[in-house]
C-alpha positions in Angstrom: 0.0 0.0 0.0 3.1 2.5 0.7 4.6 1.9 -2.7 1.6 3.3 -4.0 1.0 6.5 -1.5 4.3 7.7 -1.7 4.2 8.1 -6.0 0.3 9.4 -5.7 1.2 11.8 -3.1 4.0 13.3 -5.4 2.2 13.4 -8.2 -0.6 15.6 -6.3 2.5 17.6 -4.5 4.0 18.7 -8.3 0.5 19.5 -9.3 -0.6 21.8 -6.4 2.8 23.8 -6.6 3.1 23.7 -10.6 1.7 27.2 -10.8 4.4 28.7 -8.3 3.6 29.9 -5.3 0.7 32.3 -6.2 -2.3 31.2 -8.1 -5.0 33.5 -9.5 -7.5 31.7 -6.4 -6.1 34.2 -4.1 -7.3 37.3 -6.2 -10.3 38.6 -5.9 -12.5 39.2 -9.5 -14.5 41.6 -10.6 -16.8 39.9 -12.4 -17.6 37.2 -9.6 -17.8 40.6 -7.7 -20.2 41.9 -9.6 -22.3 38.7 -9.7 -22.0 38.6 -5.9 -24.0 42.3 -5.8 -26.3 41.4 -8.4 -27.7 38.8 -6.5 -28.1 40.9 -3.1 -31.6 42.0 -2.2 -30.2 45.7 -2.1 -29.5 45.3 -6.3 -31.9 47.9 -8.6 -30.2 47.7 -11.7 -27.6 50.1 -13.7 -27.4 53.6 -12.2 -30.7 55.6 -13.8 -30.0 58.3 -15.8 -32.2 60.6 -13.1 -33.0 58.8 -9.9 -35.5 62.0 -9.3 -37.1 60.1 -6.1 -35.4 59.0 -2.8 -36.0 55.5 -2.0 -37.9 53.9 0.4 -35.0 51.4 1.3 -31.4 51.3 0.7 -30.9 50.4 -2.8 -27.4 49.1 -4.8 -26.9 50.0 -9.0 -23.9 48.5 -10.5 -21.9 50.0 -13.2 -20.5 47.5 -15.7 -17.0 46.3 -15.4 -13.9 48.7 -16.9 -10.9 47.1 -17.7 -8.2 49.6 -18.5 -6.3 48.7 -21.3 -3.1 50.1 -20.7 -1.2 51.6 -17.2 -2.1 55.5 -16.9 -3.3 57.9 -14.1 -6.9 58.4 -13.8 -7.6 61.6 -12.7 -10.9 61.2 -12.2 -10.1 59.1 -9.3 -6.8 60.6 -8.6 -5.4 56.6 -8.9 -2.4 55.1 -10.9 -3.5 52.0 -12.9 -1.6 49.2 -13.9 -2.7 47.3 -17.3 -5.0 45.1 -17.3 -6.8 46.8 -13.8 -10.7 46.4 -13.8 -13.0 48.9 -12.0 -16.6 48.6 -10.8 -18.4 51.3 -10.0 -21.2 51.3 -7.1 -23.9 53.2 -6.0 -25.7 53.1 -3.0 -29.4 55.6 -2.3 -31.8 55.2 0.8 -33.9 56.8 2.9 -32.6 59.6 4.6 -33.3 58.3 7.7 -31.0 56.0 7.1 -27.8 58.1 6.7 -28.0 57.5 2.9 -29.6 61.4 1.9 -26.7 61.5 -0.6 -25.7 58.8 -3.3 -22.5 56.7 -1.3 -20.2 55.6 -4.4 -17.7 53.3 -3.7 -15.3 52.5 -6.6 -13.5 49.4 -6.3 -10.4 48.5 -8.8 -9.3 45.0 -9.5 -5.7 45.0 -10.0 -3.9 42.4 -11.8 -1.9 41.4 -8.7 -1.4 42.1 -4.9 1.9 43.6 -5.3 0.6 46.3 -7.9 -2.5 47.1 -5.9 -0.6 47.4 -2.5 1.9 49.9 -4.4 -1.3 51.8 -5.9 -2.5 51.9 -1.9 0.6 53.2 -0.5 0.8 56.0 -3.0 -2.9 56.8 -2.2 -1.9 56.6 1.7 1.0 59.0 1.2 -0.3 61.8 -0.2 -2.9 64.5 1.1 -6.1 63.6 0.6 -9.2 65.8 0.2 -11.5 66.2 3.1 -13.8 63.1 1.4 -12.2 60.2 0.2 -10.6 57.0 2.1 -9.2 54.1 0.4 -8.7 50.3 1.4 -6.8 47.5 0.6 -7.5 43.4 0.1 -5.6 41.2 -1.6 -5.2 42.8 -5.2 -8.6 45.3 -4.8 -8.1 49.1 -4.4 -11.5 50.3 -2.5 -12.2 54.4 -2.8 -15.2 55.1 -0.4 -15.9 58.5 -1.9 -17.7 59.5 1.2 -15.5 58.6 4.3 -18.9 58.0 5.7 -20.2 55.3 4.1 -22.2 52.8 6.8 -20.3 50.6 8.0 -23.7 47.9 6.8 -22.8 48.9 3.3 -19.1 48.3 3.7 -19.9 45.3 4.7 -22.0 44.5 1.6 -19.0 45.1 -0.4 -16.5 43.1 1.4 -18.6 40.3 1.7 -18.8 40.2 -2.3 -15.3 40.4 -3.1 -15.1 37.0 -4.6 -12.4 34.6 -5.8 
């Protein structure tokens, strides 16, 4: 029986660390993301043109997914890129009674590795920001809560969609 463990378990040893030491399971995607959020009970759709009524409960509208084709600086976000990034744009409304009278937009970019999206972090960490605006940081995803005070229930929505 040992004669035949020992060859099976090398076998699935070579396999498992054939890839190297990083594989793309520990990277979060945007488009599993984005399935993830479309599926929550919070989901309305794309972002209306004119959302000319407040809503009677917190609502979620998804922007489709960006890739960036090249590495540049968008200055609409005030972020360095890396080709290949994807970004996903959300947009959160409710009832003002629920701290949600203004539109909370989170922005969340989907870098093709950890190392790139920690470096995009840090440079976002070192320099000024404006009065709004805090960024976060897992695994290769680049968070920018455009409002610093986004509930932390819709933070959580967001984190616990960041899938594989």
């Amino acid at each position: 029986m040992a004669r035949f463990f020992l060859p099976a378990v090398s076998a699935l040893v070579v396999l498992l660390t054939g890839c190297g030491g990083h594989s793309s399971g520990d990277l979060y995607d945007a488009r599993a993301t984005r399935d993830c959020l479309r599926d929550r009970p919070e989901y309305a759709g794309t972002l209306p043109a004119d959302a000319g009524t407040v809503p009677t409960r917190t609502v979620l509208y998804l922007s489709a997914v960006h890739r960036y084709p090249k590495a540049l600086h968008d200055p609409t976000f005030r972020l360095d890129v890396a080709a290949g990034t994807e970004r996903m744009n959300l947009f959160f409304d409710g009832p003002a009674d629920e701290t949600l009278s203004q539109l909370q937009t989170p922005s969340l970019f989907f870098y093709p590795d950890r190392p790139t999206a920690r470096r995009a972090y840090r440079a976002q960490v070192a320099r000024p920001q404006p009065t709004t605006g805090k960024f976060g940081l897992g695994r290769n995803v680049v968070i920018l809560w455009v409002r610093p005070d986004v509930p932390q229930r819709l933070r959580a929505i967001v984190r616990g969609c960041l899938g594989p």
